[in-house]
C-alpha positions in Angstrom: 118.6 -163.7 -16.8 119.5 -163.1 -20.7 118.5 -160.8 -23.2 116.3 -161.9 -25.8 117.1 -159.8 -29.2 116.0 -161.2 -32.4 118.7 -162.3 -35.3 119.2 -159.6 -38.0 119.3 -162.4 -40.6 116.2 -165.0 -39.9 114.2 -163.0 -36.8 114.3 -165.6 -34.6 115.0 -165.1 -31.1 118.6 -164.8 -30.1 119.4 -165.6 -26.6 122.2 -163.3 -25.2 124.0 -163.5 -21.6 125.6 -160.2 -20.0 129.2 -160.0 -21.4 129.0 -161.7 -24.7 130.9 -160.4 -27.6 129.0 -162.4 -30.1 126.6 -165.4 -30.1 125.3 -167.8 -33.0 121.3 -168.3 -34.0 119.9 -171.4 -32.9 117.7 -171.3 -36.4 119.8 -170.2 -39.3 123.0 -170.6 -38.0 124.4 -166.9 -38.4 127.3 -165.9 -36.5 126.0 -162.5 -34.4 128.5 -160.0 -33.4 126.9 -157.8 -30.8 127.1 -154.2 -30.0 128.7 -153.8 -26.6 128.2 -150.2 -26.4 124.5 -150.4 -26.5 123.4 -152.9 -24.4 120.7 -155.3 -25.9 121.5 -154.4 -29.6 122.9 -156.6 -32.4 124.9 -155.9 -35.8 124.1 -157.4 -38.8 125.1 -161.4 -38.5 128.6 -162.2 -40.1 127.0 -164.1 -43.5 128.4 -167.4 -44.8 129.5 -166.8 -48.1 127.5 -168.7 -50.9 125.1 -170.1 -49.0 121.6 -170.3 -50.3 118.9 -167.4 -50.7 115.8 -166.9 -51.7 115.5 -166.4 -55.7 112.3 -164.8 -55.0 110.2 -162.7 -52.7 107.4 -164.6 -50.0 104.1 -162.3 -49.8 100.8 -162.6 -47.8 98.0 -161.4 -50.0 94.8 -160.7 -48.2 93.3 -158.9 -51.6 94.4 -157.4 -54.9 95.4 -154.2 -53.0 96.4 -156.0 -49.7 99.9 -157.3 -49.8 102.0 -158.1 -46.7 106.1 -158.7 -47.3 106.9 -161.6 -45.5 110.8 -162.6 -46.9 112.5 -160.7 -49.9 114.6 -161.7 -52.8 118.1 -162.4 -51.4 116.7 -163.5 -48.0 120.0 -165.4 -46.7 118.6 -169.2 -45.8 117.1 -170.8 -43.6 114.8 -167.5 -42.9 112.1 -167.8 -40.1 109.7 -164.5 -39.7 106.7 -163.8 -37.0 104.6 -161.1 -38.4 101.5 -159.9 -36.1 98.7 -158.4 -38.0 95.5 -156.8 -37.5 93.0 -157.3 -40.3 89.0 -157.4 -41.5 87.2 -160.2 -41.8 85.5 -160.4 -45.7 83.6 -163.3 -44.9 81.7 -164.6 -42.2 83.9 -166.2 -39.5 86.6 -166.9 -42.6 89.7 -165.4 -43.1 91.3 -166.0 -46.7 94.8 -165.9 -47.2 96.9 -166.4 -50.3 101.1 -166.9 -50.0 102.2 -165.8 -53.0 106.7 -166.2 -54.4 107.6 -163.9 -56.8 106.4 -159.8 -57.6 103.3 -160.2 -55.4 102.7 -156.6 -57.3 102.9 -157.6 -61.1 100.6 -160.7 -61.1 102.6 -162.1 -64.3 105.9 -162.4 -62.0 104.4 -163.8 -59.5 102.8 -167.3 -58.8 100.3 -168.8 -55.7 102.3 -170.7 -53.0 99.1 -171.6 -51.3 95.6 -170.6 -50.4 94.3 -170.9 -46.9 90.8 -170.0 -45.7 91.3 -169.4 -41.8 88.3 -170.2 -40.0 87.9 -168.0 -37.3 86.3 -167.6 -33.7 86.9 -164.4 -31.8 85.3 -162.1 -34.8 82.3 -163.5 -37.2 80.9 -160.8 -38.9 82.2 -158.7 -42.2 84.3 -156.0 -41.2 85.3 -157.3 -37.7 88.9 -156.7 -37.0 90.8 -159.9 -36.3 94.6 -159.9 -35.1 96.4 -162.7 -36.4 100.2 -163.8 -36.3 101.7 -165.5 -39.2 105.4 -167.2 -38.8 106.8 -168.6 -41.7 110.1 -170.9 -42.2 112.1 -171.5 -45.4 115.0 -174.0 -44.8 118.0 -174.0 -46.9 116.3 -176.0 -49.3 113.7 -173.5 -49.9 110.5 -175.9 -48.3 108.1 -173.2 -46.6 106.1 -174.0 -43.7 103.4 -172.0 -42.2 101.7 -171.6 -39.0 98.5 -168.9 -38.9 97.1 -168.3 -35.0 94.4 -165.9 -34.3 95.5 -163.8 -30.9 93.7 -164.7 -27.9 92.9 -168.2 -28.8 94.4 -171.9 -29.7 93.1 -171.8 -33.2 95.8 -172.4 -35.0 96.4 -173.6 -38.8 99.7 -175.3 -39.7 100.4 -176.2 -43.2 103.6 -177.2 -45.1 104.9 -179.2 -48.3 105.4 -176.1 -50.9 108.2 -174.4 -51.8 110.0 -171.4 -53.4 113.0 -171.1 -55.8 116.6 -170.8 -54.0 119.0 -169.1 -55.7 
């Protein structure tokens, strides 16, 4: 049976069989050179170099004071990420969500990706906590998609067709 690790570069999964010395992600592509010392661990992924990156940072912003990082600046591409997060409810049985590419921080530096408003079953009143899981994929031409899933359920929002600056 492998070892599932996740890749130090994108946060995929890895997949990993007893013995390897190093193995490449199935998603971006990076060369992993594992650990043998501590079983189940992996180094940093031996980079490409000049291949493309993210120009700018990729934020979930629940609220002006609400900001989730979800792939910095310099982000070696493609870049997947699986965040699982456990958040209020605002709105009845609605969870808004903005995806914002730049300084999510310094509203001038940064810019809207997109706006989502997640409807929602398990929780329907203001204030209810709500776990969701967001996963989000940049290729190496910088197009984003997105896939939002509230925990416990098959409600599940995908979107695509926006992207961020690639440096």
């Amino acid at each position: 049976m492998p070892t599932v690790l996740t890749c130090p570069n994108c946060r995929a999964p890895l997949q990993v069989h007893a013995g390897q010395a190093r193995t490449f992600c199935s998603f971006c592509g990076a060369q992993v050179q594992l650990d043998t010392t501590a079983p189940g661990s992996a180094e940093q992924p031996v980079e490409e170099p000049g291949g493309p990156r993210l120009a700018e940072a990729i934020s979930m912003k629940r609220s002006p004071t609400v900001v989730v990082s979800v792939h910095k600046a310099g982000t070696a591409l493609p870049a997947w990420t699986k965040l699982r997060l456990k958040t209020a409810l605002d709105t009845p049985g609605v969870l808004p969500i903005d995806l914002v590419a730049g300084d999510p921080d310094n509203p001038s530096a940064s810019r809207p990706l997109a706006s989502f408003r997640f409807p929602v079953r398990q929780c329907v009143a203001p204030g209810d906590k709500l776990m969701i899981e967001l996963e989000v994929q940049v290729d190496r031409a910088g197009n984003v998609s997105v896939v939002y899933s509230e925990t416990g359920t098959d409600n599940v929002l995908k979107r695509d067709g926006f992207a961020v600056r690639v440096a």
